[in-house]
MMTF fields as JSON, N, C-alpha, C and O atoms, coordinates in Angstrom:
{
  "mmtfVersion": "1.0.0",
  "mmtfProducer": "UNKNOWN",
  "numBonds": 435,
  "numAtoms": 436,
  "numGroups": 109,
  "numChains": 1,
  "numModels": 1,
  "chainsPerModel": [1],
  "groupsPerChain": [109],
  "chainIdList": ["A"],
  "bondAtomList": [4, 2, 8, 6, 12, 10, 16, 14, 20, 18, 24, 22, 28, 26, 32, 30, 36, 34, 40, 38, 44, 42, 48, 46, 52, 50, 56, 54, 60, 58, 64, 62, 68, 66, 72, 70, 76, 74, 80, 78, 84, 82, 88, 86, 92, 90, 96, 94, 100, 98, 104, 102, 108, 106, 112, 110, 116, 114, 120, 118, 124, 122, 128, 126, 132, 130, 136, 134, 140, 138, 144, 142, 148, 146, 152, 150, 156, 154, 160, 158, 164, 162, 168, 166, 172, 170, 176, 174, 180, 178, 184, 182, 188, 186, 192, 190, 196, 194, 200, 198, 204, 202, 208, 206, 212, 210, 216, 214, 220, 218, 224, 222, 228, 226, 232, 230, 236, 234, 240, 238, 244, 242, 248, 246, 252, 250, 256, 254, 260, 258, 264, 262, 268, 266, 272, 270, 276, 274, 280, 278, 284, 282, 288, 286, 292, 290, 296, 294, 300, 298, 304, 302, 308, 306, 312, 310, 316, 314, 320, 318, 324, 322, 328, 326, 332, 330, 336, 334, 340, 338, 344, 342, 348, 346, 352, 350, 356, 354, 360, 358, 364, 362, 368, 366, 372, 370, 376, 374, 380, 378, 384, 382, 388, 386, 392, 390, 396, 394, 400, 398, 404, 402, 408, 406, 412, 410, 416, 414, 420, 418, 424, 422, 428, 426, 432, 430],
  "bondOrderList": [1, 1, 1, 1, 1, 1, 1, 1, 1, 1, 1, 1, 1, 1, 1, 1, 1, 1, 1, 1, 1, 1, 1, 1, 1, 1, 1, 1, 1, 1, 1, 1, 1, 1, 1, 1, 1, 1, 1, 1, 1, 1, 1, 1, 1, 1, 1, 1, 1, 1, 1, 1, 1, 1, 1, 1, 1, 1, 1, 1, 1, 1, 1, 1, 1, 1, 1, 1, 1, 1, 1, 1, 1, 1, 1, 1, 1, 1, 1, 1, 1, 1, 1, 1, 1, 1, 1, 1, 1, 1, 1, 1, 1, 1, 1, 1, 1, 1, 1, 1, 1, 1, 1, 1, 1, 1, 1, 1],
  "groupList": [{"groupName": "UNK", "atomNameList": ["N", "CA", "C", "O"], "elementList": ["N", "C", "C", "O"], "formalChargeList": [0, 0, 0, 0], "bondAtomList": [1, 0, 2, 1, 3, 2], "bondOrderList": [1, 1, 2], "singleLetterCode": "X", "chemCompType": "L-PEPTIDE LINKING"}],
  "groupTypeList": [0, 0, 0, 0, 0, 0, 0, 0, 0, 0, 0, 0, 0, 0, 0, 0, 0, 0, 0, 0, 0, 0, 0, 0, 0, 0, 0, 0, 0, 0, 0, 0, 0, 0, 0, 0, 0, 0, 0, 0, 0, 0, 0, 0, 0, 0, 0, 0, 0, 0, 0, 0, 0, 0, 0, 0, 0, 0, 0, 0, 0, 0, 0, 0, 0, 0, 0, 0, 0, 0, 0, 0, 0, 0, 0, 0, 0, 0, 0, 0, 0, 0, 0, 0, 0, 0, 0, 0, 0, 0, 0, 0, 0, 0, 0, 0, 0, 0, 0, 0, 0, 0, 0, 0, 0, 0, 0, 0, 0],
  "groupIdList": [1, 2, 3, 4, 5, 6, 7, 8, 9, 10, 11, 12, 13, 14, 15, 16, 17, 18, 19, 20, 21, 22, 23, 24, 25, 26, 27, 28, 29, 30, 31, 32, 33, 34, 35, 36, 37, 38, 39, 40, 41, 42, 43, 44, 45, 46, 47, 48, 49, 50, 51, 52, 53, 54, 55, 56, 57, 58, 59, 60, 61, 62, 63, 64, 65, 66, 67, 68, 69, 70, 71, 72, 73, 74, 75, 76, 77, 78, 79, 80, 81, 82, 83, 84, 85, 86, 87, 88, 89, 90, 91, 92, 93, 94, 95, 96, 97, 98, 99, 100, 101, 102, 103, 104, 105, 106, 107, 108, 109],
  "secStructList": [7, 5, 2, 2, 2, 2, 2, 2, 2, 2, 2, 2, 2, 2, 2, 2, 2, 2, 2, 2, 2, 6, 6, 7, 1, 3, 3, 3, 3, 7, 1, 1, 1, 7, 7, 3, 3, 3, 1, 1, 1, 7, 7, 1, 1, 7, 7, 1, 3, 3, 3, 3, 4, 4, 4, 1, 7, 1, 2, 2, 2, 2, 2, 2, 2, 2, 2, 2, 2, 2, 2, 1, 7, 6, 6, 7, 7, 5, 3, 3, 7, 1, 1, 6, 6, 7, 4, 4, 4, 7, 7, 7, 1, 5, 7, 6, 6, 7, 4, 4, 4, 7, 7, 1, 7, 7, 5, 7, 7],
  "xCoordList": [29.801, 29.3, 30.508, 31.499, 30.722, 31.627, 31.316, 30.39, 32.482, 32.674, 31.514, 30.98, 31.424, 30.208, 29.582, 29.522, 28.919, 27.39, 27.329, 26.565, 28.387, 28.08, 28.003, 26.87, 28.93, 28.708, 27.181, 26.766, 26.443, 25.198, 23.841, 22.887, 24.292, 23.342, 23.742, 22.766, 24.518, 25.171, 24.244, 23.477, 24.271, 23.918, 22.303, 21.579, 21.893, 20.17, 19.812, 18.631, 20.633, 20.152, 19.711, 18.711, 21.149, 21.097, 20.212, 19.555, 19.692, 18.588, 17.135, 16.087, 17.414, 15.901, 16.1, 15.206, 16.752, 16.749, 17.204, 17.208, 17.669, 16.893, 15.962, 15.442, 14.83, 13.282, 13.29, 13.681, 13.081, 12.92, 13.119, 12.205, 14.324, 14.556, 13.647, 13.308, 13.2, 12.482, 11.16, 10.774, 10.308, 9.07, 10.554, 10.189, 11.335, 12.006, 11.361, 11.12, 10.632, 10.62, 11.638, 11.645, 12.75, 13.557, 14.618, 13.985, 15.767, 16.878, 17.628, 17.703, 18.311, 18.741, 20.081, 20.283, 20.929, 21.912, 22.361, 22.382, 22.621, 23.225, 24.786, 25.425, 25.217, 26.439, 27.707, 28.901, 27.081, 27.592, 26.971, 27.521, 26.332, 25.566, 23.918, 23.473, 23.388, 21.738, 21.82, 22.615, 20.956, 20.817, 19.25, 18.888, 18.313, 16.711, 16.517, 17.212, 15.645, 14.575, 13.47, 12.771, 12.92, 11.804, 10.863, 11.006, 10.081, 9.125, 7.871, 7.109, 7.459, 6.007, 5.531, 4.607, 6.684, 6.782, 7.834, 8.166, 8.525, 9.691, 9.174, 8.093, 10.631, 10.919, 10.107, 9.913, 9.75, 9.43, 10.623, 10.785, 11.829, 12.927, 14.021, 14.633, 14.595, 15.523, 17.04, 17.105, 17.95, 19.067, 19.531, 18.973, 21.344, 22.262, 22.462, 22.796, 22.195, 22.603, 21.597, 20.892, 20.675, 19.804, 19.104, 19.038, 18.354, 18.039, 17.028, 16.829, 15.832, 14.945, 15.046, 15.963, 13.853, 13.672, 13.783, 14.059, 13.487, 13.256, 15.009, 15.251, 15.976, 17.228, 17.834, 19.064, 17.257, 18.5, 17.507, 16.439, 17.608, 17.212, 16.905, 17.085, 16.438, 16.603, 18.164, 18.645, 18.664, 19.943, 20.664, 21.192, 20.678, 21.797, 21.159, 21.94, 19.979, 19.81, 20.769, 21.445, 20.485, 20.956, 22.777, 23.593, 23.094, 24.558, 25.081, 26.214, 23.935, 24.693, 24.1, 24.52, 23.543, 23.276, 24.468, 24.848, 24.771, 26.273, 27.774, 28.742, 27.358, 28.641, 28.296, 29.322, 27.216, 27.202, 27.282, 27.731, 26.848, 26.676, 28.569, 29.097, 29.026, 30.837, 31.671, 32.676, 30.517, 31.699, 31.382, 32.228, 30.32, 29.569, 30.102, 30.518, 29.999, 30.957, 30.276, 29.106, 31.367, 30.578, 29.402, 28.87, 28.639, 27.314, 26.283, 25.137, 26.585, 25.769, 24.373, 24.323, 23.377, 22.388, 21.313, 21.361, 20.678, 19.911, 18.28, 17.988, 17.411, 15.709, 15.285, 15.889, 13.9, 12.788, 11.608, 11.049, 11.62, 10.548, 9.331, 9.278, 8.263, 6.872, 5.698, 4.682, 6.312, 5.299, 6.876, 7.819, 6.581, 7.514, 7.093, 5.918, 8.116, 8.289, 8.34, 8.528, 8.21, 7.925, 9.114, 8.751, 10.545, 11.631, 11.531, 11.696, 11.033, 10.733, 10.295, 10.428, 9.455, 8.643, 9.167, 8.756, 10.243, 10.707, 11.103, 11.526, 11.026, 11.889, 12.91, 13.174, 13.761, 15.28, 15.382, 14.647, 16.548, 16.668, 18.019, 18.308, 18.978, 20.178, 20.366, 20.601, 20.298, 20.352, 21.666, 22.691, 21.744, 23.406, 24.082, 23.809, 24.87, 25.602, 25.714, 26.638, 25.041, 24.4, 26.043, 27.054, 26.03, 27.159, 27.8, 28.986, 26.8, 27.399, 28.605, 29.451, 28.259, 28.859, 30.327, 30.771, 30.693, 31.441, 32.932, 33.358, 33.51, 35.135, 35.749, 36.597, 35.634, 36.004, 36.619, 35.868, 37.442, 38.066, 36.538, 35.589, 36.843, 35.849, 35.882, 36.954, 34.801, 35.243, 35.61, 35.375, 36.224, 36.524, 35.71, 35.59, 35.037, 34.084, 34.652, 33.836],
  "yCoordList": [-78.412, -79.753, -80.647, -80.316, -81.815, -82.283, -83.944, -84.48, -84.223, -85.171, -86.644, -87.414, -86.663, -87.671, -87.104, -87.638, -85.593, -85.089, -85.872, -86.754, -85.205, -85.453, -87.111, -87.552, -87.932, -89.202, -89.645, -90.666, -89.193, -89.524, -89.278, -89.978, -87.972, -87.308, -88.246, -88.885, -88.478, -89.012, -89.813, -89.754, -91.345, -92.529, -92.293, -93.042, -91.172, -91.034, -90.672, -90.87, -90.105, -89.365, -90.83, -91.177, -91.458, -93.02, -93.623, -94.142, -93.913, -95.119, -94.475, -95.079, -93.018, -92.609, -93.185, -93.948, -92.981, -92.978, -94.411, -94.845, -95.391, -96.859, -96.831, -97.294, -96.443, -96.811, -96.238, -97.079, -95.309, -94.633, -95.749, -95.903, -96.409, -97.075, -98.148, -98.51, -98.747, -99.829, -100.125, -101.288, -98.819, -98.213, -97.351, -96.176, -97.422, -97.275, -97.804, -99.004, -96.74, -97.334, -97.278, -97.902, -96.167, -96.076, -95.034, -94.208, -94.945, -94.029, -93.464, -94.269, -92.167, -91.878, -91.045, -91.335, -90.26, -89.112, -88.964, -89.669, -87.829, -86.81, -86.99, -86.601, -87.746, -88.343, -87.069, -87.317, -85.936, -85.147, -84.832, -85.274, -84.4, -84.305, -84.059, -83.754, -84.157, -84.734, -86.37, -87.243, -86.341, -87.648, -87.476, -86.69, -88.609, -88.688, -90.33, -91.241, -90.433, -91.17, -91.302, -90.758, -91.959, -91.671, -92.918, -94.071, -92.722, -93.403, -93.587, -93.883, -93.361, -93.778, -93.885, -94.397, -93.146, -93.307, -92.583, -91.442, -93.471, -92.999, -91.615, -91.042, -91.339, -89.781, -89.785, -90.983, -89.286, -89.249, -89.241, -89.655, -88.397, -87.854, -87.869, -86.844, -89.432, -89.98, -88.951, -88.141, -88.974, -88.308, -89.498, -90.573, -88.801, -89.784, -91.165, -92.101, -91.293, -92.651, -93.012, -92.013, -94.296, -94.703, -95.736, -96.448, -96.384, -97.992, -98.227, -97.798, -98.888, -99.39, -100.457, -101.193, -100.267, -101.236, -102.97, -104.002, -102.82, -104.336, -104.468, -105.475, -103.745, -104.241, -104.015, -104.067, -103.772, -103.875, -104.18, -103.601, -105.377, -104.939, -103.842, -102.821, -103.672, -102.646, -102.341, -101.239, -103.481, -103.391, -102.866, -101.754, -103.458, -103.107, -101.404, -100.608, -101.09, -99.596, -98.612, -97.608, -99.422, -97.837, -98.025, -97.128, -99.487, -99.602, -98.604, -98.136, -98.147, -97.997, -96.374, -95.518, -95.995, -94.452, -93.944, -92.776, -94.643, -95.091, -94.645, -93.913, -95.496, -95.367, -94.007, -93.406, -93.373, -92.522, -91.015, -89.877, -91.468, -90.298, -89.812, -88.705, -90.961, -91.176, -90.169, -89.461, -90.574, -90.022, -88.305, -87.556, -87.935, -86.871, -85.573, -85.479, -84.614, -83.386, -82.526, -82.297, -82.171, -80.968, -80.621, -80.573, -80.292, -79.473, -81.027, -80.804, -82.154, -83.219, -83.134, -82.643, -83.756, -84.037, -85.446, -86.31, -85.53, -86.891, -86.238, -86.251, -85.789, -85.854, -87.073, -87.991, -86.952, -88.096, -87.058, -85.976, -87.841, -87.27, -88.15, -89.177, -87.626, -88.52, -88.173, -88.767, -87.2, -87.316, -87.064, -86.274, -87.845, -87.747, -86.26, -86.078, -85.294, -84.138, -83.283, -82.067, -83.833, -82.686, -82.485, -82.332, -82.432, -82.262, -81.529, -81.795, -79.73, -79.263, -79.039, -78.197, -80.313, -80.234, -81.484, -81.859, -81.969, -82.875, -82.796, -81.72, -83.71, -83.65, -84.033, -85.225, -83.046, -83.154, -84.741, -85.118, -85.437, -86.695, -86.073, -85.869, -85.69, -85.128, -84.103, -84.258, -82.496, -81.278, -80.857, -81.241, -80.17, -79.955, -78.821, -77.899, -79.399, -78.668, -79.33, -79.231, -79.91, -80.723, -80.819, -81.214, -80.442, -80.337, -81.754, -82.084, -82.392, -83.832, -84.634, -85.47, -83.904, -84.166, -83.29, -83.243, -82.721, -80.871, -81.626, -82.013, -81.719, -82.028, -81.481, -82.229, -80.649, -79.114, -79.782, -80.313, -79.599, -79.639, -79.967, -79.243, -81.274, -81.059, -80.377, -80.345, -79.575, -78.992, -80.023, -81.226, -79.436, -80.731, -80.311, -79.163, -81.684, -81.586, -81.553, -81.457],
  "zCoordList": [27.89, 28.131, 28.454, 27.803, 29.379, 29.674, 28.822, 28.212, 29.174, 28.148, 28.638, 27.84, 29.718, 30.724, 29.64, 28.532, 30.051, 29.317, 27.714, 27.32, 27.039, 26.108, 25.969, 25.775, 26.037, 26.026, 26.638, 26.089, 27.461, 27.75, 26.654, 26.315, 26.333, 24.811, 23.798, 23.405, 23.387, 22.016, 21.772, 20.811, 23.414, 23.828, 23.64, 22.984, 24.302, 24.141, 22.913, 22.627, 21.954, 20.763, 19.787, 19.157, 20.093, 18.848, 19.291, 18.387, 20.654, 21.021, 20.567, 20.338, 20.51, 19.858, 18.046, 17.679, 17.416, 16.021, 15.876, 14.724, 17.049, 16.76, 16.935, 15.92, 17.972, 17.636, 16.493, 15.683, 16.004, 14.662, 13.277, 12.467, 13.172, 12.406, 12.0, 10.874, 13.621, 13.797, 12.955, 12.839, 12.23, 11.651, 10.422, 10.374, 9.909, 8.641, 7.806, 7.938, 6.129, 5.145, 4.067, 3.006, 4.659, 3.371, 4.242, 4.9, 4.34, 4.662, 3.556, 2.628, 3.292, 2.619, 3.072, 4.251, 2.672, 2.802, 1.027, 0.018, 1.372, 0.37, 0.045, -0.933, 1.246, 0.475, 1.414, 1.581, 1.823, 2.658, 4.228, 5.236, 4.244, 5.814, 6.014, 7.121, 5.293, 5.223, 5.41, 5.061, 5.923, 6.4, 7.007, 7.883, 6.151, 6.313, 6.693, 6.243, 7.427, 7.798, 7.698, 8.553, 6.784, 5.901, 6.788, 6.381, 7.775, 8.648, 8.519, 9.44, 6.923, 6.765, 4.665, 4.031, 4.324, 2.883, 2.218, 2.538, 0.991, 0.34, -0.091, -0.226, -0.256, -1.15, -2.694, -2.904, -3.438, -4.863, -5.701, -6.849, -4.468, -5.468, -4.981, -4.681, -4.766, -3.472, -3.471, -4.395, -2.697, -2.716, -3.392, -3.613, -3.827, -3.92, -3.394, -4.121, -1.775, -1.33, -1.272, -1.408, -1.084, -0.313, 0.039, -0.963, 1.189, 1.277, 1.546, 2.683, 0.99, 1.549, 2.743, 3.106, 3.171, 4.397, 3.671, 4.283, 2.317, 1.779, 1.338, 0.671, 1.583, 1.295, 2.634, 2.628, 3.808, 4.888, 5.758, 5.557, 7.208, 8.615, 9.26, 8.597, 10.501, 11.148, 11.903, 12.167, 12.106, 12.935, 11.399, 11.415, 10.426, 9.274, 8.809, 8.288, 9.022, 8.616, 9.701, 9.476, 11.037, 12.172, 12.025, 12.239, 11.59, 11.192, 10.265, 10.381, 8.982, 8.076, 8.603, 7.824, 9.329, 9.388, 10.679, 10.762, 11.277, 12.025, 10.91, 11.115, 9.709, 8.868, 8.235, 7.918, 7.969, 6.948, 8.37, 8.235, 9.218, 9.879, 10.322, 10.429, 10.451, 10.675, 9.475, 9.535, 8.184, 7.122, 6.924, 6.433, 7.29, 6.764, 7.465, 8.62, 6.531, 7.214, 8.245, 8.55, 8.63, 10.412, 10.391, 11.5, 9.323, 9.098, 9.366, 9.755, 9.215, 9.505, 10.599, 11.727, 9.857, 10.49, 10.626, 9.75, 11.407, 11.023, 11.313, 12.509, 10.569, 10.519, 10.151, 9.595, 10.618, 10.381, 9.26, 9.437, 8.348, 7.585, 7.511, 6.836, 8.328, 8.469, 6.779, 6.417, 6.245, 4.934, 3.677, 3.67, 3.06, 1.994, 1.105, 0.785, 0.771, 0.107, 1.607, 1.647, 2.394, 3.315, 4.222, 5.389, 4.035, 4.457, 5.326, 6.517, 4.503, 6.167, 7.183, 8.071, 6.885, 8.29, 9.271, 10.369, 8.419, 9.408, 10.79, 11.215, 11.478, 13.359, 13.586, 13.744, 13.656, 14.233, 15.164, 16.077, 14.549, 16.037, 16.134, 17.314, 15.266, 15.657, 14.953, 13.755, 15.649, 15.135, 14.536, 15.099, 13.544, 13.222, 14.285, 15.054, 13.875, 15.683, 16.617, 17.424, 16.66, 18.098, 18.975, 18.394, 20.226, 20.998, 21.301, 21.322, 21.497, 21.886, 20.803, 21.121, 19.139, 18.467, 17.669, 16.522, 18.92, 18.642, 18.877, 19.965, 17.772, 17.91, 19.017, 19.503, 19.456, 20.109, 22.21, 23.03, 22.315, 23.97, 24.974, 25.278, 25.247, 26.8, 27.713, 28.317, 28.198, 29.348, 30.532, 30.42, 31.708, 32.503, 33.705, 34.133, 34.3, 35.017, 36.749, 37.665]
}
């Protein structure tokens, strides 16, 4: 993937998981590389970090999933969980791995 590509994915991945935010009832991370979006009801059994929609904006939620997604190690991810307990049935907005986010040499285009 060249460095354009990826800079284009990165750009489409975040503008999806701002709409996403926009319908946020609660965000969370693990403090390492989970990272949830909880879009219709909280967790029963929150992780380590986490914010309701009644303590942040929508602009201050995708800020702070910005800061947490920044600190979180290589294995990092961002899901949307549409039923609370139901982690795995969540939908990938940023898969781990995801190339766009690969430390690793651009290829050159």
């Amino acid at each position: 993937m060249t460095l354009d590509q990826k800079v284009e994915r990165e750009k489409n991945l975040w503008a999806t998981i701002e709409k996403k935010v926009d319908s946020a009832v609660f965000i969370e991370w693990d403090g390492c590389h989970k990272i949830y979006i909880y879009t219709h009801q909280k967790p029963d059994d929150p992780l380590k970090i986490s914010h309701t929609n009644l303590e942040m904006s929508a602009p201050e939620m995708l800020s702070t999933l910005h800061h947490w997604f920044d600190r979180s190690c290589g294995l990092r991810f961002i899901t949307e969980v549409v039923k609370a307990g139901d982690i795995a049935g969540g939908i990938a907005l940023i898969e781990q791995g995801d190339e766009a986010f690969d430390a690793e040499e651009d290829e050159e285009e």
